[in-house]
C-alpha positions as a Markdown table, in Angstrom:
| # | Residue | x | y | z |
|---|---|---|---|---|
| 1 | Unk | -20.5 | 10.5 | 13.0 |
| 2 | Unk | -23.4 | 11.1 | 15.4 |
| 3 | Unk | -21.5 | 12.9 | 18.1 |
| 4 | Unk | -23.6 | 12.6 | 21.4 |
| 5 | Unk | -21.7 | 14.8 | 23.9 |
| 6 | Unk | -19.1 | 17.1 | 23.5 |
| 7 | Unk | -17.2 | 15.8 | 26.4 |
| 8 | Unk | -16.9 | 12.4 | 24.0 |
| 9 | Unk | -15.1 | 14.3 | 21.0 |
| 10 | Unk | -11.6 | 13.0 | 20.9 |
| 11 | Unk | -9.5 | 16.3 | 19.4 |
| 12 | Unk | -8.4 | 15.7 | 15.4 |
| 13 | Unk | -4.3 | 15.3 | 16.6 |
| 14 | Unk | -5.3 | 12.9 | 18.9 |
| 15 | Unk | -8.0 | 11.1 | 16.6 |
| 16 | Unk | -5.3 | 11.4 | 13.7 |
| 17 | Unk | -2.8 | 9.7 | 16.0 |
| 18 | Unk | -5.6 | 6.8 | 16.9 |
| 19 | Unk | -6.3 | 6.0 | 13.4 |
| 20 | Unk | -2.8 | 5.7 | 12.3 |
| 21 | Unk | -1.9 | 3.7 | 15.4 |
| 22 | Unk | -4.6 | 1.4 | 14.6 |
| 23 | Unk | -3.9 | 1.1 | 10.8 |
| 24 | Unk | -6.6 | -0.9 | 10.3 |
| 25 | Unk | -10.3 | -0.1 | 9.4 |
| 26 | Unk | -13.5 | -0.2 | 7.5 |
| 27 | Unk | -13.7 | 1.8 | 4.2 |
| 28 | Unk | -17.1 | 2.7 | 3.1 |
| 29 | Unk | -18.3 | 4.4 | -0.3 |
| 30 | Unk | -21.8 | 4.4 | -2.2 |
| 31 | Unk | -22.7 | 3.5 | -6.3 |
| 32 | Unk | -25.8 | 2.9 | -7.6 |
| 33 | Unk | -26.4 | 0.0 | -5.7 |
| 34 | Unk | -25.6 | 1.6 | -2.6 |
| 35 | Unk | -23.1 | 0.9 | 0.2 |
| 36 | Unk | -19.9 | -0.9 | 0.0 |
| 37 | Unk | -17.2 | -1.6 | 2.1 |
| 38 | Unk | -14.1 | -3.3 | 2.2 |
| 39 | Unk | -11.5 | -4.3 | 5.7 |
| 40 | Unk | -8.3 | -2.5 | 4.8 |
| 41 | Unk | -4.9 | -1.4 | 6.5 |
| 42 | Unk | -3.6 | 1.5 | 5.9 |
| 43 | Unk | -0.7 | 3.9 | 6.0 |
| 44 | Unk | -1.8 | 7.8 | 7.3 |
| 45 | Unk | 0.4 | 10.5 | 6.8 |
| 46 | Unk | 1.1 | 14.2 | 5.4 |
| 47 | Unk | 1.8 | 15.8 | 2.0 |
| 48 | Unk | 1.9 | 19.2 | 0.9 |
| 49 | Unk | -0.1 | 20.1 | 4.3 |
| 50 | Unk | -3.0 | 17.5 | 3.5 |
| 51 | Unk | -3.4 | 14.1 | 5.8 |
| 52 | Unk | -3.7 | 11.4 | 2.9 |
| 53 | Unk | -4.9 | 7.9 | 4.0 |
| 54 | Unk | -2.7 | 5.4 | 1.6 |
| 55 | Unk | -5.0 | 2.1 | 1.1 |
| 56 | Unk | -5.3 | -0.5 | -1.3 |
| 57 | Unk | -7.5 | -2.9 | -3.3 |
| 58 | Unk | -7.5 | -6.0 | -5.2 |
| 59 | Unk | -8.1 | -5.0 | -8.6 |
| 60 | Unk | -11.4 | -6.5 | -8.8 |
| 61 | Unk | -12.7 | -4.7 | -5.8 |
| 62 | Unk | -15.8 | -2.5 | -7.0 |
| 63 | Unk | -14.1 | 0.2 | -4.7 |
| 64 | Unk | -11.7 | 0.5 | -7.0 |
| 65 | Unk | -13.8 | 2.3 | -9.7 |
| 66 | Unk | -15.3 | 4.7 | -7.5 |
| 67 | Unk | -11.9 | 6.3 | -6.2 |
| 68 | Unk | -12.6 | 8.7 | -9.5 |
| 69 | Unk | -11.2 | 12.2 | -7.7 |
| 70 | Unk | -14.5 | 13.1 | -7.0 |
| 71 | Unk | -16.4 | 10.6 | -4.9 |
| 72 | Unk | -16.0 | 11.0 | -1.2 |
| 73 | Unk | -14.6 | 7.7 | 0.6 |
| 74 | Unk | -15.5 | 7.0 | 4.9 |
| 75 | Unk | -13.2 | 5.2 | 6.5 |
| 76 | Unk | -14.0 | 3.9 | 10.0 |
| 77 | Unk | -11.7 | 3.4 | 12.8 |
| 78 | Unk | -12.7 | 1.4 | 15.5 |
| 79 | Unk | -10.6 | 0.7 | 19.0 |
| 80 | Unk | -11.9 | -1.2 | 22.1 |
| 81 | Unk | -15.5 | -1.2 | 22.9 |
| 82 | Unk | -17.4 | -3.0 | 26.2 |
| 83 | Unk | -20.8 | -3.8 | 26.9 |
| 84 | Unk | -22.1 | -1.9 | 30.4 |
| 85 | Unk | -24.9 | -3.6 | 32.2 |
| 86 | Unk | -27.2 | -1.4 | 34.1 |
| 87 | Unk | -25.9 | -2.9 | 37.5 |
| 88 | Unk | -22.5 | -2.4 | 37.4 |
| 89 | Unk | -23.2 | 1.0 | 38.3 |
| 90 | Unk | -22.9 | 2.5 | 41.9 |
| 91 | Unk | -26.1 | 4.7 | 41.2 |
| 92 | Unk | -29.2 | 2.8 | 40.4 |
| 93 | Unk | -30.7 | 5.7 | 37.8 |
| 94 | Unk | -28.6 | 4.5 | 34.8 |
| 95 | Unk | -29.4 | 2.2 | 31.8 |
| 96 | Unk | -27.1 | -0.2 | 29.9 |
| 97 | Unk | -24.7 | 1.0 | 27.9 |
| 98 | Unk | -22.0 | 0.3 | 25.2 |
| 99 | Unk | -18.4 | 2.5 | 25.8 |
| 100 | Unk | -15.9 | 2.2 | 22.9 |
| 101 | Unk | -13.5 | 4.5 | 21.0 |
| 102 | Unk | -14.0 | 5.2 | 17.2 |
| 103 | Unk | -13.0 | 7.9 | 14.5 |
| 104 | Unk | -14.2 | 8.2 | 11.4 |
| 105 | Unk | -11.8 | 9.9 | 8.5 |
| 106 | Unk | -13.6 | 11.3 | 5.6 |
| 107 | Unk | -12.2 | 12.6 | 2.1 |
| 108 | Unk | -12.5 | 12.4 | -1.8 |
| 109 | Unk | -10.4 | 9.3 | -3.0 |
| 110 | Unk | -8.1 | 9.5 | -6.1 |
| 111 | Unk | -6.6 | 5.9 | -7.5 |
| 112 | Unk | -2.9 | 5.9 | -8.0 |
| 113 | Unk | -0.8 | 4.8 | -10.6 |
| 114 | Unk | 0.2 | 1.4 | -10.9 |
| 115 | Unk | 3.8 | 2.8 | -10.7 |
| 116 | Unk | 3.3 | 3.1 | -6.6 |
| 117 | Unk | 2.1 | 0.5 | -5.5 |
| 118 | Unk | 5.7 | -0.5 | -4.6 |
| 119 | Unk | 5.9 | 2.4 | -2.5 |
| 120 | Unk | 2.9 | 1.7 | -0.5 |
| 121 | Unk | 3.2 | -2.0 | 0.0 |
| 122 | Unk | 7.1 | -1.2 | 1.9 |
| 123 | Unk | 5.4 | 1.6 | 3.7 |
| 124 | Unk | 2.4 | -0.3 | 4.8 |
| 125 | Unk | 5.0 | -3.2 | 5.6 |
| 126 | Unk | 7.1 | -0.7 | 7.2 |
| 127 | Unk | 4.6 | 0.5 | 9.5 |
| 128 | Unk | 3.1 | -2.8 | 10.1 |
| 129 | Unk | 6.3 | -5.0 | 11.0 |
| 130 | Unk | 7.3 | -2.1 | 13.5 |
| 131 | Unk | 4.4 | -3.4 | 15.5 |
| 132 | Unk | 6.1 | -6.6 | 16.3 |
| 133 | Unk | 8.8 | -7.5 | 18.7 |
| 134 | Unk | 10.8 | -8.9 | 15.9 |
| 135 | Unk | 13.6 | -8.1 | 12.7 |
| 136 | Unk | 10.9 | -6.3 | 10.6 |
| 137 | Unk | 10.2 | -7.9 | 7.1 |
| 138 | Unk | 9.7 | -6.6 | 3.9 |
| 139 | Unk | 9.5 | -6.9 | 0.0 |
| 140 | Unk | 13.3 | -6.9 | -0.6 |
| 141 | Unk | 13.0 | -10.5 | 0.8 |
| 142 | Unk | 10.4 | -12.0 | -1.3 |
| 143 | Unk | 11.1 | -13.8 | -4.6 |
| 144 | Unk | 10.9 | -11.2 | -7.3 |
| 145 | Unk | 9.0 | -12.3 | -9.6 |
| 146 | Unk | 6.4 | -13.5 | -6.6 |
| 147 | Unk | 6.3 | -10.0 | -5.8 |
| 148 | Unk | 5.9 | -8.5 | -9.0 |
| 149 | Unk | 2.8 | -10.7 | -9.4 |
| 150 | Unk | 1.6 | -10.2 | -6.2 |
| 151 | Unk | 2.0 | -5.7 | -6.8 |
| 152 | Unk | 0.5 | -6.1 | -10.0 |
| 153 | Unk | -2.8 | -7.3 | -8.1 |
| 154 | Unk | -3.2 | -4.7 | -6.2 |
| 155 | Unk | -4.3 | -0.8 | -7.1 |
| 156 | Unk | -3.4 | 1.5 | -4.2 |
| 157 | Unk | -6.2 | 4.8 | -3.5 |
| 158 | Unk | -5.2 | 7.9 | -1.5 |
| 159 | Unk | -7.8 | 8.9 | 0.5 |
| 160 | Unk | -7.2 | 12.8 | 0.9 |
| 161 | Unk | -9.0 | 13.6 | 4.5 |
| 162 | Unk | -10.7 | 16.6 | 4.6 |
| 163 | Unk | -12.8 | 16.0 | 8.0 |
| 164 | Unk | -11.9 | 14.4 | 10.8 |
| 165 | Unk | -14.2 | 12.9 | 13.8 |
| 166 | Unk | -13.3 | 10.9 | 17.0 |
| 167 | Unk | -15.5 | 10.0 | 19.9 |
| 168 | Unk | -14.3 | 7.9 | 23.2 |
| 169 | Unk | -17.2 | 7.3 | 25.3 |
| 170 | Unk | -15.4 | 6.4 | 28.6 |
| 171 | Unk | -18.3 | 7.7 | 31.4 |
| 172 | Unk | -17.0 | 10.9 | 31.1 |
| 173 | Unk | -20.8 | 12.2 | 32.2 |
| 174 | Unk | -20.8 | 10.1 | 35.1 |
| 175 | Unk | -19.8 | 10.9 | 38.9 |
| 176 | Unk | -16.7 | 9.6 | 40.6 |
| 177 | Unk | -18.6 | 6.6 | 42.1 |
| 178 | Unk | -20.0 | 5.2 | 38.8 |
| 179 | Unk | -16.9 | 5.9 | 36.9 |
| 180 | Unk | -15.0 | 3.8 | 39.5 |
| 181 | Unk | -17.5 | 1.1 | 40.0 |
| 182 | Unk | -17.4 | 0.5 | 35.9 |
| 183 | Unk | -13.7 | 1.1 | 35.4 |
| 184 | Unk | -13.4 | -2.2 | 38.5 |
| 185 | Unk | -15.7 | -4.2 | 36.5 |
| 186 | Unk | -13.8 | -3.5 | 33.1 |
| 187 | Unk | -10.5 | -4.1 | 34.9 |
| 188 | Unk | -11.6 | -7.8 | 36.0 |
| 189 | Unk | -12.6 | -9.0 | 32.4 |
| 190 | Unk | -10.6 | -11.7 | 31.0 |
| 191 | Unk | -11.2 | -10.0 | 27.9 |
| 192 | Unk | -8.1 | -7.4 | 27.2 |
| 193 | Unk | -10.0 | -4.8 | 25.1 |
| 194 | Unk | -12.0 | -4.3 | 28.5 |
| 195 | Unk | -9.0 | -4.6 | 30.5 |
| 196 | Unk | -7.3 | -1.3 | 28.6 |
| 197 | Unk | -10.8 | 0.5 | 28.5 |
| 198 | Unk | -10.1 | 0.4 | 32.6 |
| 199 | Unk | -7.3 | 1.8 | 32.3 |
| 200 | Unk | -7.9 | 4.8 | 30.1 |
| 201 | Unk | -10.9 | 5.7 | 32.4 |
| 202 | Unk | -8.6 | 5.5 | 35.2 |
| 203 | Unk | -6.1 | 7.3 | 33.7 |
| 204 | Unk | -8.8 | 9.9 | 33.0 |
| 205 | Unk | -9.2 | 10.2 | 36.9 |
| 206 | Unk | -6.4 | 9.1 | 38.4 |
| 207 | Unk | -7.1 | 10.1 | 42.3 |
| 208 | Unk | -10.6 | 7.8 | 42.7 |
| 209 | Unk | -10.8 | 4.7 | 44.9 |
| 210 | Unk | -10.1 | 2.1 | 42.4 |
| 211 | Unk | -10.2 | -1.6 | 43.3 |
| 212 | Unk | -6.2 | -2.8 | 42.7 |
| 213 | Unk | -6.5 | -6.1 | 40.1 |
């Protein structure tokens, strides 16, 4: 990750935290032919002291091959992002902008054993259906031999993350009067991506004038 400013870097607790409160990104790897990249969810968490990012793959996925235990996997994590036109600003020596939070997990990938993909798919389900204002689901509730088929498909990949790297561009290089004139502007968007980008740079100063909305 191209890190622009230092006052961007989102600290590698908090970027852990992001990433697995996400659970859902872009992972990246290169072959021969050159970049691929699959949509995944995934499951982050700890074993003996490492961070491991628990994945998985159709069986046919070309990603799958490469998770050898020696080729080095990037997964991408993105959050909310917003388009800043140059007039939204107080100031009139600014150019348009894009703000947006992102972290980017890095590590050599190892494929698991068939034997746990169980595991993972109730974790991952675990995780997942805790997100939801309802009686969580899982596997124990699907026809077994639906879900045998369905587990067999799969091959799970732990993605053993050796470098971590978060950036949340929220104006933090701006003054107070830009910062508040953008975080308005965010705040009034129908879209709610924008709407929660206002309130993290609000939250990141709380005492300016801000519009209420």
């Amino acid at each position: 990750m191209h890190v622009l400013r230092p006052q961007f870097r989102i600290e590698e607790q908090r970027a852990l935290e992001f990433a697995g409160n996400r659970g859902f990104g872009v992972i990246v790897a290169a072959d021969a032919m050159g970049p691929r990249g699959s949509h995944v969810p995934f499951v982050l968490g700890r074993r003996d002291g490492q961070v491991i990012v628990q994945i998985h793959f159709t069986a046919k996925n070309p990603l799958v091959e490469l998770a050898d235990g020696a080729r080095r996997f990037l997964l991408i994590v993105a959050g909310d992002d917003a388009y800043i036109s140059n007039d939204w600003y107080s100031s009139r020596e600014n150019v348009s902008t894009w703000l947006y939070e992102a972290v980017h997990l890095s590590g050599v990938a190892h494929l698991c054993s068939e034997g746990e993909n169980r595991g993972h798919g109730d974790a991952l389900l675990a995780v997942s259906e805790a997100r939801l204002p309802k009686q969580p689901w899982d596997l124990a509730q699907m026809q077994p031999g639906k879900r045998e088929s369905m587990l067999a498909a799969i091959r799970v990949v732990d993605l053993v993350v050796d470098q971590v790297e978060g950036q949340a561009k929220l104006n933090q290089h701006k003054g107070d009067a830009d910062h508040v004139a953008v975080a308005d502007r965010l705040a009034q968007s129908e879209e709610t991506g924008h709407q929660r980008l206002a309130r993290k740079m609000r939250a990141l100063r709380p005492g300016l004038g801000y519009e209420i909305s």
